[in-house]
N, C-alpha and C positions, 0 to 999 in steps of 0.2 A: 416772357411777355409781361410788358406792365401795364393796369390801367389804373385810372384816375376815377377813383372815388368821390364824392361830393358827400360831405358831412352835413347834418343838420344844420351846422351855421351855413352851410354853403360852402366853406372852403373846400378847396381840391386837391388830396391825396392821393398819393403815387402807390399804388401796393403792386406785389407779384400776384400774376395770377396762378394759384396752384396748379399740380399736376393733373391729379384727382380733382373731381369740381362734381359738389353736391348741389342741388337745388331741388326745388318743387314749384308746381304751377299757381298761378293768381297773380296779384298786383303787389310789387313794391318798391321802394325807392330804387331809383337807376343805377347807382351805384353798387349794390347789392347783387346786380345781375350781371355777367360779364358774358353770357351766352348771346350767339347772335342766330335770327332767322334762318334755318335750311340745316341747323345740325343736327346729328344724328344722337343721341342718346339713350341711353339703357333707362328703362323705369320697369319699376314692381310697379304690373299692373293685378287687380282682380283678375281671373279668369275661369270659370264655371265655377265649380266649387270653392276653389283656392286660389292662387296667385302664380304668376306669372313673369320672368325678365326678359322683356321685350323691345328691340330697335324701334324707336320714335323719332319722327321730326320733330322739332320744336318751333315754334311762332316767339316773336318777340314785337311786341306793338308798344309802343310808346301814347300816356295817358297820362292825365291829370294825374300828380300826385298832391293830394289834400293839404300835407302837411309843409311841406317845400314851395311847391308853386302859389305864386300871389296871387293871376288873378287867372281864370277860367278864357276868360272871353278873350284874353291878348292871345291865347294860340298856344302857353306855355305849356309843356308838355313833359317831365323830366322823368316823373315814375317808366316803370317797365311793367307790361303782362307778359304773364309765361302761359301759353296753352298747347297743345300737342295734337298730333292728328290721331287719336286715339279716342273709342267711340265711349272707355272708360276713365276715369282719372286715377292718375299714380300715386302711389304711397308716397314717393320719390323718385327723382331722375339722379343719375349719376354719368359721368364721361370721365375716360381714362383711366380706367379702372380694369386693368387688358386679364387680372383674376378673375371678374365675373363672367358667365358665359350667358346668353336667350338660353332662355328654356323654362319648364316650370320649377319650382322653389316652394321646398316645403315649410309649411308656415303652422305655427304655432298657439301665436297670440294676434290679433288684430282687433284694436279699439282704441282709445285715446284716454288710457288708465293713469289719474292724475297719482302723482307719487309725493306722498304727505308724510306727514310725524308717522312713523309706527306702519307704515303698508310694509308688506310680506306679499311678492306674488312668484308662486310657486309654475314652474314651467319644466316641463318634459319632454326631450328630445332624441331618441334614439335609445330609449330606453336608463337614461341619467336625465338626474331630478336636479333642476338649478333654482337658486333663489335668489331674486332682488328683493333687496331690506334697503330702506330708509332708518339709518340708527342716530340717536343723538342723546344726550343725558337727558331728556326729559322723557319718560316709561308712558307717558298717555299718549295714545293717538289723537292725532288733533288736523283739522283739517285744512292746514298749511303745514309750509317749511319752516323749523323753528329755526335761532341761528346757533352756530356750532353742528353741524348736520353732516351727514356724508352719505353717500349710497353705496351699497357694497351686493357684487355679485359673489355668488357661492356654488362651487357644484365638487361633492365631494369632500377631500379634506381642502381645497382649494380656495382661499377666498381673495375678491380683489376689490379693491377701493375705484369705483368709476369718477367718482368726482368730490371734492370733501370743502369744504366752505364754513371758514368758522366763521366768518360776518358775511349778510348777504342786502340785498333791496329788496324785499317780498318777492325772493326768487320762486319759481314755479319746476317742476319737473314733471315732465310725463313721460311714457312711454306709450310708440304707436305702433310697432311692427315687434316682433320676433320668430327666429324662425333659422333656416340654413341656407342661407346666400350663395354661399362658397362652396355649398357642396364637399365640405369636408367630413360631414358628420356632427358637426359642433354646434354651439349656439351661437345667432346672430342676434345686434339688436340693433334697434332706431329709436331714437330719444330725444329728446329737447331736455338739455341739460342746462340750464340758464342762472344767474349769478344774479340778474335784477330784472323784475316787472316788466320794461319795457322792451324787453331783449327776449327772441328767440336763437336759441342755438340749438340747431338742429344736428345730430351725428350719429353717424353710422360705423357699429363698431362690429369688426371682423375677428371670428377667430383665429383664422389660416395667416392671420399676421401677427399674432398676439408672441411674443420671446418665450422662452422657456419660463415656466413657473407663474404665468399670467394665461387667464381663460380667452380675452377680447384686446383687440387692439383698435385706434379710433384711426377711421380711415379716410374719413372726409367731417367736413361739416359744412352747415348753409346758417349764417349769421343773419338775423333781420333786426329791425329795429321798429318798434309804434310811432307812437306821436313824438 
């Protein structure tokens, strides 16, 4: 399946659309969204205490996009909303993804923990201790990404390099979810791994697909762009 992307200038790209297909709800450029109105997809939602992966519709409305569209009043309409019939909002949506199952999901970490010079955050799963580190030759924490930078997961004598960027554009990283997706026993994570400022890369990394001698494997991502 292919569709046609429209770029900031306007021009129109042909990409495939993946197997796996990550997204989340709110407003963004049209292109970005390939989901259409009445489908069903899996989202982590809240649910009492903790979290939940549960079948949702999805809505797709078509809206002003601020940046793309010239004028309001002519009717132009090119951005996309994503919202769901869902009385909570999702961490994420995912489709195609025929490893994941409904059900609850044990969760870990949840907040929107920015990942800067020097963070260390320590996570516990099953009884094994993992750690994400932001490492880089500069020893002070500091509260951006400097450049030459890399993030590295660890658990055990195991350690793995998530994303390494010697030069970047006031890249940003965070992490928003972790926890056991897959129901393997391992650890899962969700992240915005981004390489410049005006760029989110959103991805969700599995361990139940990760090869021999790696803890996670990246199993989708949702790209967005700002202004």
């Amino acid at each position: 399946m292919l569709a046609v992307v429209l770029s900031l200038s306007g021009s129109a790209v042909a990409t495939k659309t993946p197997k796996i297909q990550l997204l989340e709800i709110g407003e963004f450029h049209g292109g970005e969204v390939n989901a259409r109105t009445g489908e069903w997809w899996l989202g982590l939602f809240p649910e009492g205490n903790g979290y939940a992966l549960r079948q949702s519709t999805i809505s797709i409305e078509r809206v002003f996009d601020l940046i793309i569209d010239e004028d309001e009043a002519s009717g132009e309409k090119t951005g996309k909303k994503v919202t769901v019939n869902h009385e909570s909002e999702p961490v994420f949506l995912i489709k195609g993804a025929d490893m994941l199952r409904p059900g609850p999901v044990v969760t870990v970490f949840r907040e929107e923990k920015n990942l800067v010079n020097g963070t260390m955050v320590n996570l516990k799963l099953n009884g094994k201790r993992y750690q994400l580190k932001v490492l880089s030759q500069d020893p002070e924490r500091k509260d951006y990404l400097v450049q030459n930078t890399k993030l590295v997961l660890t658990m055990g004598g195991t350690s793995q390099t998530l994303i390494s960027l010697k030069q970047h554009d006031d890249a940003g990283w965070s992490l928003f979810w972790a926890g056991d997706i897959d129901k393997d026993g391992k650890l899962d994570l969700y992240l915005d791994l981004s390489n410049h400022y005006n760029v989110s890369s959103r991805k969700l990394l599995l361990s139940s697909q990760a090869p021999k001698g790696k803890l996670v494997k990246e199993l989708a991502t949702f790209t967005t762009t700002g202004c």
